[in-house]
N, C-alpha and C positions, 0 to 999 in steps of 0.2 A: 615119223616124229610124233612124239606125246602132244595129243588135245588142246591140254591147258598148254602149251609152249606155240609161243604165236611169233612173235621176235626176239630176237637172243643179242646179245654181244658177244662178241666172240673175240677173245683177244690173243691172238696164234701169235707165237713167236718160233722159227725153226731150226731144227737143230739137225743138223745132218754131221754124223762124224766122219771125218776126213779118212777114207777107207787108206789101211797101211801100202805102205810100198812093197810090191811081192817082186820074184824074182822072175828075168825075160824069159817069157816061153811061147815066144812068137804069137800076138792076138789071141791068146789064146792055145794056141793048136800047135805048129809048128815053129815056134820061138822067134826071136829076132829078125826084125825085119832085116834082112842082108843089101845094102849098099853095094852095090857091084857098080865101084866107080868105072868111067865112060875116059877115054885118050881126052884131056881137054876140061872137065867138069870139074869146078869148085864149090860146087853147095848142092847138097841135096835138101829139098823142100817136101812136108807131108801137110795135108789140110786135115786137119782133126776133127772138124765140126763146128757148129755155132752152139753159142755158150757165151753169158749177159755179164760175165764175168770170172776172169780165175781163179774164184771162190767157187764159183757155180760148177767149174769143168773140175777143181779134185774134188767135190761132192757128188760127182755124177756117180753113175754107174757105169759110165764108160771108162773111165778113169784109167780103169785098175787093168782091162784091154789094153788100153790105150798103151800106158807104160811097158807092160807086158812085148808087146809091139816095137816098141821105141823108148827103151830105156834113156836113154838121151834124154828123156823128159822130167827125168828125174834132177840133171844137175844145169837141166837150161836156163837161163837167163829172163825170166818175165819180162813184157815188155807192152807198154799199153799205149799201141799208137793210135792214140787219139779217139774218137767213139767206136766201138765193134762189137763183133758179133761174132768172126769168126778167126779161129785160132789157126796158126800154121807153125810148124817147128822149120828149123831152119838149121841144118849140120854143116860146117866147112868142111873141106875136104881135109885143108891143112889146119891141125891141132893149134897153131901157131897166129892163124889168120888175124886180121884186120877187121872186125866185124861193126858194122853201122846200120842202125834202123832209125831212118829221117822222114821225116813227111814230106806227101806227096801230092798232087793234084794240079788242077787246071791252073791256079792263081799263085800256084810255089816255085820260086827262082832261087837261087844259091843265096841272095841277100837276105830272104825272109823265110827260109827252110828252117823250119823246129828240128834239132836231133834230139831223138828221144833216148837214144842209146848209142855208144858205143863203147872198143876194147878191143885191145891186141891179146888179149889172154884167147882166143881161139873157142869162146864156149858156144854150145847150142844156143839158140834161142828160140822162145817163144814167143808169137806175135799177136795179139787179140787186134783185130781193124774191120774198118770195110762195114761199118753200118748201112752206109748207102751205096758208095763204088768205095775203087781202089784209092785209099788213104797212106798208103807208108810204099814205103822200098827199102828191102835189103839189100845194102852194098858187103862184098865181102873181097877181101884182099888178101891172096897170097904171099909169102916170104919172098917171093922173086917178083912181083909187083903184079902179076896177074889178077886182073877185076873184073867184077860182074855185079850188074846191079839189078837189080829182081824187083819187080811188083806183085806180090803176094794176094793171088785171087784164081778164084774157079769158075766155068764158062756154067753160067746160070742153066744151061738147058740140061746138063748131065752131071756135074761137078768135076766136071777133067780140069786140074791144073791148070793153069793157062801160060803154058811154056813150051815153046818149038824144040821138037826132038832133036834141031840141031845147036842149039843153046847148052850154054856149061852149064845146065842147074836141071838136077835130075829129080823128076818126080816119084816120089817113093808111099806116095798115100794107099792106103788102104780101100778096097774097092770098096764103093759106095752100098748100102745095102737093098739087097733086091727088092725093088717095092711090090706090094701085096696085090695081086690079081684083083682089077674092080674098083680099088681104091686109089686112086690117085686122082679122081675129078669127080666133085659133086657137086651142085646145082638145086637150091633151097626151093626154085621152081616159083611158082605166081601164086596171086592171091586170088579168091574166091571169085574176084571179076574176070581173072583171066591176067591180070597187069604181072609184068615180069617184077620179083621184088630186088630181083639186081646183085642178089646176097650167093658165093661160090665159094672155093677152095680146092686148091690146085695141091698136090705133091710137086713140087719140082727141086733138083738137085740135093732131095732130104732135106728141105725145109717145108711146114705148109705155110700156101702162100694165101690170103682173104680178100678177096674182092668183092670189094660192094658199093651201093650209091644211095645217099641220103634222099634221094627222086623216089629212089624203088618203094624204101618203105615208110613214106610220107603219108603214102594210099593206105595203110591199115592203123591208121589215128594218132602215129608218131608227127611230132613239129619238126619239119627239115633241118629247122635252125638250130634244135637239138641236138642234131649231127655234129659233132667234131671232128668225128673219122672221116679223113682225104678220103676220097673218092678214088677209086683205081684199085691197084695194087698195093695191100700190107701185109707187112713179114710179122711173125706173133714171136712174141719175145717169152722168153721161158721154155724154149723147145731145148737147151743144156744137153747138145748130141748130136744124133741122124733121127728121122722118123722115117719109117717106112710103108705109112698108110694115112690115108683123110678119110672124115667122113661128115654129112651133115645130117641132122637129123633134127625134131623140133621137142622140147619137155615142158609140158603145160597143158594149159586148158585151152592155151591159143595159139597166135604166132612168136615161135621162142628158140629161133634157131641156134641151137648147138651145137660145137665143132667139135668132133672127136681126133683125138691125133694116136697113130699106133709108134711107140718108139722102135729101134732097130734093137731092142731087147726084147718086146714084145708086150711094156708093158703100155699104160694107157695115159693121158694127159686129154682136158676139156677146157671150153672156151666159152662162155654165152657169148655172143655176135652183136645183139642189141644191147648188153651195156659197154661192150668195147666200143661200139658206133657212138655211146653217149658221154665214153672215157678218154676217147683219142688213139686208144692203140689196144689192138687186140695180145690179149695176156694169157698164155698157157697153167692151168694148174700145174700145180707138180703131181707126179704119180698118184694117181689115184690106188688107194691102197686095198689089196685081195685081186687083180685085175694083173693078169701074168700067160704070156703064149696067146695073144690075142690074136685071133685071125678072119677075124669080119666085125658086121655089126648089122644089126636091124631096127627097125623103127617100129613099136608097136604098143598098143594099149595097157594101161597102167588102172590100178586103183580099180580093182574088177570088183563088180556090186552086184549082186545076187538079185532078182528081183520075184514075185511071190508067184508068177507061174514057170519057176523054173528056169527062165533065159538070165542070164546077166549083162552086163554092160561097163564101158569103161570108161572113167571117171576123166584123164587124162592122155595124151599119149606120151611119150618115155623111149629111149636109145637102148637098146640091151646092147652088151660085148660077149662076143660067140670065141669060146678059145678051143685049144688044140683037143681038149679034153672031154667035150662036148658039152660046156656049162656054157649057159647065157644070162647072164649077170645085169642087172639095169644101172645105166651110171647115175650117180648120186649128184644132187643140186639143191647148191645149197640157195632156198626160194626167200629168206629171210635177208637179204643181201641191203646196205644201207649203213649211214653215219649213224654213231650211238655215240654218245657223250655221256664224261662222268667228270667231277673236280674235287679237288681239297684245298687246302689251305695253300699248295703250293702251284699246281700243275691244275691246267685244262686237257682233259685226254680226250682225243680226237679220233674214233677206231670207224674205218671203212672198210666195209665186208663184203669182198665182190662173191657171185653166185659160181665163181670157181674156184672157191677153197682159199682165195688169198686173200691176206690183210695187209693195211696199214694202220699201225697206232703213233699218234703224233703226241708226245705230250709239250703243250703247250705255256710258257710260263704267264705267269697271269699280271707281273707288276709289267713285264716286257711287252706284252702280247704276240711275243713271238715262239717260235717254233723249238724247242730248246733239243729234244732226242724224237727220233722218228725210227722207230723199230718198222722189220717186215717180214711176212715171210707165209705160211700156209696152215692151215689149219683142216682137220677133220674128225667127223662125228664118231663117236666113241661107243656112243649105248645113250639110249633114249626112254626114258619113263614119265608117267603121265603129267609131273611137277618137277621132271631135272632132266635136262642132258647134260654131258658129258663130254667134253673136245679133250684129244690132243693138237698140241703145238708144236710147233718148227717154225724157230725164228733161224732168217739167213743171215740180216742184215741190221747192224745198227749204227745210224748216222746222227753224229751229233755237231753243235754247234762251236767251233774252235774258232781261234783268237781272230784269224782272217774267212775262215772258210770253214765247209761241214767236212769234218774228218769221219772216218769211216774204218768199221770193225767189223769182221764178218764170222766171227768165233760162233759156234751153234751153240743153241741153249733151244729148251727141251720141253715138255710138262704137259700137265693136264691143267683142265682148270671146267668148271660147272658153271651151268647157266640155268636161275632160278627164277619162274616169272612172278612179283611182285605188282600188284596192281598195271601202273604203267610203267613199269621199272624194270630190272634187270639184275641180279645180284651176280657179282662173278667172282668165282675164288679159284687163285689162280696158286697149283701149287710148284709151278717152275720157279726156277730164281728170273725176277727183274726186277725194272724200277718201278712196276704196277701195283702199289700197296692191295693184299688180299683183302676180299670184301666191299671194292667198289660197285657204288650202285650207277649203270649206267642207262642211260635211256634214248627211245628211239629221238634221232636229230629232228623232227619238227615238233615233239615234245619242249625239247631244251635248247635250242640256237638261238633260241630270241632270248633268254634270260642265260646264256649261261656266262658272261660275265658279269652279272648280279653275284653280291653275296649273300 
């Protein structure tokens, strides 16, 4: 980063284009997945992956596999039962079937079951559920009244289906992918007294999973009560896939533990741990970009300073990613991270810049003082000189405020835009299409929170 550049705004919006629909040639390799119905079976079931929405999963890069695989995907049925995280298709056997996707759970009886979907037209579906357990069930009924009713979920410890080989609903998912030697359990370790800081990350069934506890790291000058993140086990949202590697590692001058995630494509995705412990829920960047065939990583000294007899030393330490090719790459963090505000006559704009590449920008109306569009999505550094950088943006999401409720758009939009430092200020010109008039000056939030609805 340039000198003079201390704090930025950064105001990303993302733009991912919806990759086209190619033609089935098996995952890739050997074309369509083949159904070989079973004497008895009326639905075959695949689990596709976790994925924060099905905006997220045709933007992925699995996507186009995916389909590839299970053309079925193409003319399924969407179906968003209730909060989730993880996709499953769902084929009848009969073209003709009965097909229902109802909610599910401890406290759900015939009287107070939500159906979220049903149809006699016989089509695939897709199912996004299962934030926390099993949420939905597919019912499917054949032309001569044969039923089966399915709870769509995979056994945490490997991601096998959870369906008895002697049940009518054949599992047809795609093998999970091999996870990477070494990587699948790391341990952030203790702090200088020896005190465990509580802080992990598990692989398991292609998701990483983060455990930690607001006790661990109270002891290295953190406020407990700063902690928002449960204690225990949390799933990181933004993993849009499989991964097939963790890693921990620390980028700073102090304690700054970072989570590295390897996707089942190989590329790379990060997490800082302490501001997810002070956000509520640990958040995946999106691909970190130049970072491709990744197959380890290591922890080591950054910022290397020369000194006058010769030896040198280093400034910070730093994660590198080791790929197939033999480059070791240091992942990028963004250390500028914080509320920045900027207004005009109409709008208060509220932009939160987390240290792993994502945004939120909130514009806020000012006669209302409420929330009027809340853009989202990722941002990253472009080219850096000693009075400007330079971001691209990728917005995913933009939700705005409708008659009863916030409606939601998730069209990609795209751009650059600069960041100029101005005494305590910030100029940002942004040249994608939004609602962010070019040229606002915005500034770090304990600058401006306390006057910024003054005019």
């Amino acid at each position: 980063m340039g000198s003079g550049m201390k704090k930025f705004l950064y105001l990303g919006l993302v733009a991912v284009m919806l990759p086209a629909l190619v033609a089935c040639n098996g995952g890739g390799k050997n074309g369509p997945v083949q159904i070989n119905w079973r004497d008895g079976d009326l639905m075959a079931v695949a689990f596709l992956g976790y994925y924060d929405s099905f905006a997220e999963f045709e933007s992925a890069p699995s996507y186009i596999r995916l389909t590839q695989a299970f053309p079925q995907i193409v003319e399924a049925v969407k179906v968003e039962a209730g909060l989730g995280r993880e996709i499953y298709l769902a084929v009848p056997r009969d073209p003709m079937a009965t097909v229902a996707v109802n909610e599910a759970g401890e406290f759900v009886t015939d009287e107070n079951r939500t159906v979220f979907y049903r149809s006699e037209e016989g089509k695939p579906v897709l199912v996004l559920n299962n934030w926390y357990e099993d949420n939905s069930q597919i019912v499917c009924t054949d032309n001569a009244g044969n039923s089966v009713s399915f709870l769509p979920g995979i056994d945490p410890r490997d991601g096998r289906l959870k369906v008895a080989d002697d049940y009518p609903v054949q599992d047809i998912s795609l093998p999970m992918p091999k996870p990477m030697e070494g990587y699948t359990f790391f341990d952030y370790g203790e702090d200088f007294e020896g005190r465990d800081l509580g802080i992990r990350v598990r692989l398991q069934a292609g998701q990483p999973i983060l455990t930690c506890s607001a006790k661990g790291v109270a002891g290295i000058g953190y406020d407990e009560e700063s902690i928002v993140l449960a204690d225990g086990d949390n799933v990181f949202s933004g993993i849009n896939g499989l991964c097939k590697g963790v890693f921990l590692g620390t980028i700073g001058q102090d304690y700054n533990p970072v989570a590295c995630v390897v996707m089942e494509d190989g590329s790379v995705k990060m997490s800082s741990i302490f501001y997810a412990m002070r956000r509520g829920g640990p958040d995946l960047s999106a691909a970190l970009p130049g970072f491709k065939d990744v197959t380890g990583f290591e922890s080591g000294g950054g910022g290397e300073v020369a000194t006058d007899d010769g030896d040198s030393f280093y400034t910070y330490e730093t994660i590198y990613a080791l790929d197939a090719r033999g480059a070791r790459t240091e992942i990028p963090y963004f250390s500028y991270h914080g509320t920045y505000y900027a207004k005009d006559g109409r709008f208060i704009y509220e932009a939160a810049l987390s240290p792993d590449w994502n945004y939120t920008l909130t514009c806020i109306d000012r006669e209302e003082y409420a929330p009027e569009t809340i853009f989202s999505g990722s941002f990253f550094e472009k080219a850096s000189g000693e009075e400007e950088q330079v971001f691209t943006f990728q917005r995913s999401r933009r939700a705005w405020a409708g008659d009863e409720r916030f409606e939601y758009d998730y069209k990609p939009v795209s751009g650059t835009f600069s960041a100029t430092e101005q005494e305590l200020a910030y100029r940002v010109n942004l040249t994608g299409t939004d609602i962010v008039p070019s040229g606002l000056v915005f500034q770090d939030g304990h600058l401006m929170e306390s006057s910024i609805y003054e005019e």
